[in-house]
C-alpha positions in Angstrom: 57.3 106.6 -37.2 54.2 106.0 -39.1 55.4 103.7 -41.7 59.1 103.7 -42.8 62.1 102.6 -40.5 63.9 106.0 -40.3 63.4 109.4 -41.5 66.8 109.0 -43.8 65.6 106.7 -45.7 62.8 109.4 -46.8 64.6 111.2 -49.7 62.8 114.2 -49.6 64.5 116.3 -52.1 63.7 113.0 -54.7 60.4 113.1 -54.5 58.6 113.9 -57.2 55.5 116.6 -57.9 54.9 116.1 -61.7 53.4 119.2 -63.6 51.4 119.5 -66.8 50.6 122.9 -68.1 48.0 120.7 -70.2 45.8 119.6 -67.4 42.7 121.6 -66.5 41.5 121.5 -62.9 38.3 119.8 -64.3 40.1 117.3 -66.0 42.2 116.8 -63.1 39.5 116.1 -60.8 37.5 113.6 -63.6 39.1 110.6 -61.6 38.4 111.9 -58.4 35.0 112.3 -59.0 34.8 108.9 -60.9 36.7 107.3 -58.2 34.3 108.5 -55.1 31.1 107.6 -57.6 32.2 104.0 -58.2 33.6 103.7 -54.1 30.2 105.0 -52.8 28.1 102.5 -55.1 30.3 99.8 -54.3 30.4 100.2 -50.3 26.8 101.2 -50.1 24.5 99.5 -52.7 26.9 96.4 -53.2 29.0 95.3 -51.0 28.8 96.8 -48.0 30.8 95.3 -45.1 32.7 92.8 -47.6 34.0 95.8 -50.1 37.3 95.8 -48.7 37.4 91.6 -49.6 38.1 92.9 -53.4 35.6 94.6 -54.9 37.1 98.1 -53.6 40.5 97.0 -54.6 39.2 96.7 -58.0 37.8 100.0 -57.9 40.9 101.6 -57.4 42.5 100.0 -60.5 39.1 101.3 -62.3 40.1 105.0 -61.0 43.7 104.8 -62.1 42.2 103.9 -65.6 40.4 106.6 -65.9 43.0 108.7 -64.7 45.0 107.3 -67.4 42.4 108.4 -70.3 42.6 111.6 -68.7 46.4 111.2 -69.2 46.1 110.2 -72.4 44.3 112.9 -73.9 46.8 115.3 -72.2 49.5 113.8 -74.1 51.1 112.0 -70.6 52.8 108.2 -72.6 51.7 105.1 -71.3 55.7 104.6 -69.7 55.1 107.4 -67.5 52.9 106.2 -65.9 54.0 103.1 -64.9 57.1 104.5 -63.8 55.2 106.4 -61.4 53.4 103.7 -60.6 57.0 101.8 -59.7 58.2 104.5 -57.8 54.6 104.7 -55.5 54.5 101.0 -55.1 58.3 101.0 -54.4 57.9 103.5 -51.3 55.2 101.1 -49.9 58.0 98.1 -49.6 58.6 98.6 -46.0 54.9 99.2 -44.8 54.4 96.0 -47.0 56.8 94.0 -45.0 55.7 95.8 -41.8 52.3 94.1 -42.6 53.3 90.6 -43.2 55.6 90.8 -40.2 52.4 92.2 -38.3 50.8 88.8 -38.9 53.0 86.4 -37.6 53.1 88.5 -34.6 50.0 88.5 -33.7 49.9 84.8 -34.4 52.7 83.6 -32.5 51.5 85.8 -29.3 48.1 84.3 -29.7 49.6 81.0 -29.4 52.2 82.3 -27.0 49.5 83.1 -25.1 50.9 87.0 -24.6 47.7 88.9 -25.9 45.5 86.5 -23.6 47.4 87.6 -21.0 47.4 91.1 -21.6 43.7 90.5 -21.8 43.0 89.0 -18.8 45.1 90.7 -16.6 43.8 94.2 -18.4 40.3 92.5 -17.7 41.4 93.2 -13.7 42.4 96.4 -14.4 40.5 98.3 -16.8 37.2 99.4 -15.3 35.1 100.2 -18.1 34.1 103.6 -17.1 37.9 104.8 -17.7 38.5 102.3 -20.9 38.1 104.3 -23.7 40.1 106.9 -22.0 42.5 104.4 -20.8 43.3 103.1 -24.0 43.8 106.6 -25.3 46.5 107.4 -22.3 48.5 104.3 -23.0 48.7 104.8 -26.7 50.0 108.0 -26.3 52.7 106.9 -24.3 53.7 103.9 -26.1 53.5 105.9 -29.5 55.6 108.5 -27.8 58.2 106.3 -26.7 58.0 104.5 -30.1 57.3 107.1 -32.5 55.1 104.6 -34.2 51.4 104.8 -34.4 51.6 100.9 -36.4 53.7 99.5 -34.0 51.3 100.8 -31.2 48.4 99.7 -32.5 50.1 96.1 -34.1 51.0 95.5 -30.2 49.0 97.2 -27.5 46.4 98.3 -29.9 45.5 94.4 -30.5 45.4 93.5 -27.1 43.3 96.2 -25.5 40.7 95.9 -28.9 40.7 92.4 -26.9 40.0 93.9 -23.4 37.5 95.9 -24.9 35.7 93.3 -26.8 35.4 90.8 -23.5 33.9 94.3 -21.4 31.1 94.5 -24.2 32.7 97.9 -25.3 32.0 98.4 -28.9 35.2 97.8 -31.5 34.0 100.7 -33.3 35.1 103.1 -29.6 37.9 101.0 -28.7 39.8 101.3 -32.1 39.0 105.0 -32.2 40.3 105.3 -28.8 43.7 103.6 -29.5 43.9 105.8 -32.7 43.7 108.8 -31.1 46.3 108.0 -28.9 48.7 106.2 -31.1 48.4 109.0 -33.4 49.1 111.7 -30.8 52.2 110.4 -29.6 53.1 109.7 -33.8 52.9 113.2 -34.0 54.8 114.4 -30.5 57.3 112.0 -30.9 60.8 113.0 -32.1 61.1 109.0 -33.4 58.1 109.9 -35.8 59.5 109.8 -39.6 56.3 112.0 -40.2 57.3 114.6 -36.9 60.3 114.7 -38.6 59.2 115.1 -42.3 56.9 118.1 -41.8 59.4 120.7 -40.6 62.2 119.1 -43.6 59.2 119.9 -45.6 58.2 123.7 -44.2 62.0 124.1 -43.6 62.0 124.5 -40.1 63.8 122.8 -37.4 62.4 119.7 -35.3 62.0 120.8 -31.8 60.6 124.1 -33.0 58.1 122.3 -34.9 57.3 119.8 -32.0 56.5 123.1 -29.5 54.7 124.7 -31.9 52.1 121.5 -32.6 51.4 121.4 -28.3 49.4 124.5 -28.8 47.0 122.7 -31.1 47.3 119.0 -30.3 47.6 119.3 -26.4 43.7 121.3 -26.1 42.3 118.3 -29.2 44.1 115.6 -26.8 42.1 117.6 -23.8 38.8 117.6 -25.7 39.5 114.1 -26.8 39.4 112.5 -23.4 36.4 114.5 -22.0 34.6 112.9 -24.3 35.7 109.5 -24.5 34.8 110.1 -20.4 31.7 111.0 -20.9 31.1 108.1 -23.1 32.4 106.0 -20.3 30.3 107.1 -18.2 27.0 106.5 -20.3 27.6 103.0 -22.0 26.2 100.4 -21.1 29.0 96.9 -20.9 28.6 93.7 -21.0 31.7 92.5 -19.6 31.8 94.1 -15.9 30.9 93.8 -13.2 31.0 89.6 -13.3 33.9 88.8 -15.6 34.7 85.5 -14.0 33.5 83.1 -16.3 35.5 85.1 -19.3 38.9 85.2 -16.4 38.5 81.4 -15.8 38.0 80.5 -19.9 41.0 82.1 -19.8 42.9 80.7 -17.8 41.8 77.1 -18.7 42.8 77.3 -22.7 46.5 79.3 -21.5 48.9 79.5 -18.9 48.3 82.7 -18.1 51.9 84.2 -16.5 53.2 87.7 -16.0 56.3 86.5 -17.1 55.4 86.4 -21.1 55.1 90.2 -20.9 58.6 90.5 -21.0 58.5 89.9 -24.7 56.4 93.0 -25.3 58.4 94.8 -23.4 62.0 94.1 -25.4 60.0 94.6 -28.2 59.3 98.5 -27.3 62.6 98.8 -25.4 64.3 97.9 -28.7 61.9 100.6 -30.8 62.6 103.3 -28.3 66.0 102.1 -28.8 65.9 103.5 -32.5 65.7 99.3 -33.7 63.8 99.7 -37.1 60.4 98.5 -36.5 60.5 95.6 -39.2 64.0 94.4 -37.1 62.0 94.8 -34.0 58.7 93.1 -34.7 60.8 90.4 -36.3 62.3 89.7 -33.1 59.1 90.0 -31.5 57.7 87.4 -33.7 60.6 85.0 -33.1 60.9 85.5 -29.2 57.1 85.0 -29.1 57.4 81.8 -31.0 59.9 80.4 -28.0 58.2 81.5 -25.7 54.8 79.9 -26.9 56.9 76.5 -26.9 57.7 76.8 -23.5 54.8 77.9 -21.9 52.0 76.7 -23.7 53.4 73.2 -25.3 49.9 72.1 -25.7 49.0 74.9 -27.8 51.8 74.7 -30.0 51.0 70.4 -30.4 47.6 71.2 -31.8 48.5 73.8 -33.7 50.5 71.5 -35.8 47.7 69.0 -35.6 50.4 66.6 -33.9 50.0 64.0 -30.6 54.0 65.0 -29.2 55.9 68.2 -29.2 59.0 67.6 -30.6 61.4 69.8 -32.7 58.8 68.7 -36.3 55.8 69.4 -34.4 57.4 72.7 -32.6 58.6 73.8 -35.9 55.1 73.3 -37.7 53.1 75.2 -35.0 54.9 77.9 -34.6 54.8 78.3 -38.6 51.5 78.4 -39.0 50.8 80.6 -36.4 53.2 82.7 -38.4 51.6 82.4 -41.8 48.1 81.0 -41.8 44.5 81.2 -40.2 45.2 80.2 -36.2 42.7 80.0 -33.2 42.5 78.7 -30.0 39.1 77.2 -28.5 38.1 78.2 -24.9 34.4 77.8 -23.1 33.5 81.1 -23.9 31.8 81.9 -27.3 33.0 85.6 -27.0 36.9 84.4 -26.5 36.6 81.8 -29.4 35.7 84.7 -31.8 38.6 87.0 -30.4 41.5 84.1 -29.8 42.4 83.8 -33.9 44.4 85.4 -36.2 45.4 85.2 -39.8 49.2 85.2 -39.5 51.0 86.7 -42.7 47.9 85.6 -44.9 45.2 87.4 -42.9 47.5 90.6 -44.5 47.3 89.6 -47.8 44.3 91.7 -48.6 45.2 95.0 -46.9 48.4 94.5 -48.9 46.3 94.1 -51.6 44.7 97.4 -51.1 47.6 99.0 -50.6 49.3 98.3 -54.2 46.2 99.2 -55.8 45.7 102.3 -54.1 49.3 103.2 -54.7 48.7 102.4 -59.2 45.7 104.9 -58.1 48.1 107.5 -57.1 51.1 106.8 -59.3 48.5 107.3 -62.0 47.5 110.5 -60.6 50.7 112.0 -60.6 52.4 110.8 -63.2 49.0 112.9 -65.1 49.9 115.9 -63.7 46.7 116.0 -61.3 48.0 116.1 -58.0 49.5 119.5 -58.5 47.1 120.8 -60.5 44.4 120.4 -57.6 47.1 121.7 -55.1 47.6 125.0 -57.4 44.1 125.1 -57.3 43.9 125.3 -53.4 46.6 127.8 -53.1 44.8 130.2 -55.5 41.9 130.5 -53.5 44.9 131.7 -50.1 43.9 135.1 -50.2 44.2 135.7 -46.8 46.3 134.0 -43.6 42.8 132.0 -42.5 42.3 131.2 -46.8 46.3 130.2 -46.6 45.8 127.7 -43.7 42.5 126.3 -44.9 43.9 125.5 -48.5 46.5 123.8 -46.4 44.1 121.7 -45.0 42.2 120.7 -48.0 45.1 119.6 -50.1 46.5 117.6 -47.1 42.6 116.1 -47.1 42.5 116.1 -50.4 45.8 114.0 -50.8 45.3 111.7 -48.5 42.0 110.8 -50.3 43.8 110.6 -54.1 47.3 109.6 -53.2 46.4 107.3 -50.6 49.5 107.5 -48.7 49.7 109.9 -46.0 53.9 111.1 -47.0 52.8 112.4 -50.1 50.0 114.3 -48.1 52.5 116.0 -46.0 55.1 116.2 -49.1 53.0 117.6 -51.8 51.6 120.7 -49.9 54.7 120.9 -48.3 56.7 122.1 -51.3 53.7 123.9 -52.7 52.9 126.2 -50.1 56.7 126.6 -48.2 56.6 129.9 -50.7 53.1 131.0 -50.1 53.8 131.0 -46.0 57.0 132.6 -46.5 55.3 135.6 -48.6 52.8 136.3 -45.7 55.6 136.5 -43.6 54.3 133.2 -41.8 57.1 131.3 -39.8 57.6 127.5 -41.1 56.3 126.4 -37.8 52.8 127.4 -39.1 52.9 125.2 -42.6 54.4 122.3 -40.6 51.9 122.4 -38.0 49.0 122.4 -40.5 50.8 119.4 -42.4 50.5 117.7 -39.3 47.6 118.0 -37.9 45.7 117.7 -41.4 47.9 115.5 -43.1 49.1 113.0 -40.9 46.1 112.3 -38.5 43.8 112.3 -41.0 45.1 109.6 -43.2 43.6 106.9 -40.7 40.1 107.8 -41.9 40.6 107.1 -45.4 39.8 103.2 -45.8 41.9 103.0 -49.2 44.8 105.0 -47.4 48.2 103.1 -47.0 47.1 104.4 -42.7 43.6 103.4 -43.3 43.9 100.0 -44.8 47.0 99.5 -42.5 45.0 100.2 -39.4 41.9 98.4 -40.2 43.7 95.4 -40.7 45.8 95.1 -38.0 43.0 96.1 -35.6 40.5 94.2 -37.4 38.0 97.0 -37.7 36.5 98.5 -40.4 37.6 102.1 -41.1 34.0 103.3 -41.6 33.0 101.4 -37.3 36.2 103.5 -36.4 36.0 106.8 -38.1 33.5 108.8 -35.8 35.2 107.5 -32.5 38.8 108.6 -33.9 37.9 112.1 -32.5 41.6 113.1 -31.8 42.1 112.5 -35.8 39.2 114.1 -36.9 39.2 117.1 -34.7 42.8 118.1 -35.4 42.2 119.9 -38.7 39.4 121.7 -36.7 41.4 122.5 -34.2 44.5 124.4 -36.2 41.8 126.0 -38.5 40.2 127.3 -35.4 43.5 129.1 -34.1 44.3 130.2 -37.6 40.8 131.7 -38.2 41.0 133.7 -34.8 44.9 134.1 -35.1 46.0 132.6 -32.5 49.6 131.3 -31.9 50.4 132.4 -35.5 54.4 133.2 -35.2 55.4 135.2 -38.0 59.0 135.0 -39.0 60.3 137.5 -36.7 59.5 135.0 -34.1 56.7 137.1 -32.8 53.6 135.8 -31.5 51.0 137.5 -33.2 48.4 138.3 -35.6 49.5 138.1 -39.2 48.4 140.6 -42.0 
């Protein structure tokens, strides 16, 4: 459940893949290339670390406009394309509120004092030879249980980039690490809305299409945690094997008890439950706010930058834990950097990236370019192997000029159903590919709705993360590899075998 409460609220029949028997291929991909011109100059000459405060937002409004010329000179009116641009930035309500809810969570379980807890008991726990590969274990559980890579990452995600950060381990590893995980239980869960989407898309059935990805995401999930071992085993930490000093800073800023876990834990019972996730980390925010007023009263007091906790003072703190810029001072420098968050306003600009990568995509295919880069990729399916592989690079490809990973998976999706069915492909194949090239892949696209979502929440940069996202990454890999030496390709008779 990457991004939207429940799969019904996707209407897939609605969504829309505009055509324009106008558009060249070149012309289509004149934004595209203007687009990744103007982002590389901006990230790497410019701005650098800081493009993501603005600048790259702009950039993305620069795209759409020339995407509109383009659009223009193809005879596509001005009201088309903002329509479009509605309907994109429409879809993106619920990851929007997701977001700002994602704030005051993480605010009012800093001051709660649940992620230090999490922290220091996972401190005790967590040697970090098996970290990384710890990390990528409980992900996948959680996600699995959730169907929600965000809420995995907006929850456990946070707390072990924490435990990571106090072991010396690099944020860069520990984000990839709970990416991978999150993102294999997103796409083995039957909560997923994206799990669920792909074989709506393919026209296949769910439980089909969930057996059919193990063959390709069990041996990346394998390969994954060999080498997130390995790494383990060679890094060199800070954090271990004397922790005390980072255990007792700890302990002397919070009231470290095991007790505030059971917030978390309602939290993901009420997920697993089927509770949409904005209901649930609304709740989570709330019950983490009471509980921060019980247990750590002192917090809360200076917080609200009063002498007394009463209900004023309670009321305040709690609040701006919620909404604004929060931290907690211990006697470790390390701790002081990693006990703050930005409530709902530290979200602003990922939701600002967000909208402007959505006009970016509207744009796009209100113009007609979308499909015309799609058609391209299915011309070139001349074989089973080409058929998969175009698969692969529209799902790429979208995720890169739609910037939302739904559209990656529906696009393709109702391009290529045809194509698969004429090879005498089973849908199991198409969804599979959708999945495992359109859905994990969205994470490594920093404008991406996934991306920007991700990199926020986490508070790493998509470009530290990328490389250590191996299961992400390696997924496309992985189905082009059984597709190029036909294996597990089930044709529609429901054999096993080969196809022509």
């Amino acid at each position: 459940m990457s991004k939207k409460d429940n799969i019904s609220e996707i209407k897939i029949e609605d969504q829309k893949i505009i055509d324009n028997k106008e558009l060249s291929i070149w012309e289509a991909l004149i934004p595209v290339f203007a687009l990744i011109v103007m982002l590389f100059y901006n990230v790497f000459f410019a701005f650098g670390d800081d493009a993501l405060s603005g600048s790259n937002q702009f950039i993305l409004l620069l795209g759409a406009a020339v995407a509109a010329i383009v659009g223009f000179r193809n005879k596509v009116t001005y009201k088309r394309m903002i329509e479009e641009v509605a309907e994109n930035v429409k879809s993106t309500a619920g990851a929007l509120l997701i977001l700002l809810m994602v704030g005051s969570l993480a605010g009012t379980w800093l001051i709660s004092g649940i992620i230090p807890s999490m922290i220091y008991y996972g401190l005790q726990i967590l040697n970090p030879t098996i970290f990384l590969a710890a990390c990528v274990v409980i992900c996948a559980i959680i996600s699995i249980a959730t169907g929600s890579s965000w809420t995995t990452a907006a929850t456990v995600g946070i707390a072990l980039i924490g435990i990571g950060e106090t072991l010396g381990i690099s944020l860069g590893m520990t984000a990839g690490a709970v990416l991978s995980g999150a993102y294999f239980g997103d796409k083995m869960s039957p909560l997923s809305d994206t799990t669920n989407l792909a074989p709506a898309m393919a026209g296949g059935e769910l439980f089909d299409h969930i057996k059919y990805m193990t063959y390709t995401t069990v041996p990346t999930i394998i390969v994954t945690l060999i080498i997130f071992i390995i790494i383990g085993l060679n890094i060199e930490t800070t954090g271990s094997p004397d922790i005390s000093d980072k255990l007792t800073a700890i302990d002397a800023a919070f009231n470290i008890n095991p007790w505030l876990f059971v917030v978390p834990i309602i939290v993901i019972v009420m997920i697993v439950k089927k509770t949409p996730p904005l209901i649930a980390l609304l709740i989570g925010t709330l019950l983490g706010a009471v509980a921060a007023i019980i247990a750590q009263p002192d917090i809360v007091i200076k917080v609200a930058g009063a002498e007394s906790l009463n209900f004023n003072s309670a009321y305040k703190g709690v609040m701006n834990a919620m909404t604004v810029d929060t931290s907690v001072a211990t006697t470790s420098e390390e701790l002081n950097d990693l006990f703050s968050a930005g409530g709902m306003k530290g979200m602003l600009g990922t939701i600002w990236l967000i909208i402007c990568a959505m006009v970016f995509g509207g744009v796009m295919d209100a113009i007609g370019a979308l499909a015309r880069i799609t058609k391209a990729l299915l011309k070139m399916a001349t074989s089973t192997f080409g058929l998969f592989a175009s698969t692969v690079a529209s799902c790429l490809a979208l995720n890169a000029t739609a910037s939302d990973q739904y559209l990656a998976i529906v696009v393709p999706g109702k391009m290529f159903k045809k194509a698969y069915e004429d090879k005498g492909l089973a849908p199991e194949n198409l969804s599979r590919t959708l999945e495992d090239s359109g859905t994990v892949t969205s994470v490594l696209i920093p404008w991406n709705t996934c991306g920007a979502y991700h990199s926020g929440v986490l508070g790493v940069p998509v470009v530290d993360y990328a490389f250590y996202a191996i299961f992400n990454w390696l997924s496309p890999f992985m189905t082009l590899l059984f597709a190029g030496l036909n294996i597990k390709i089930k044709q529609l008779t429901g054999r096993l075998e080969p196809a022509a």
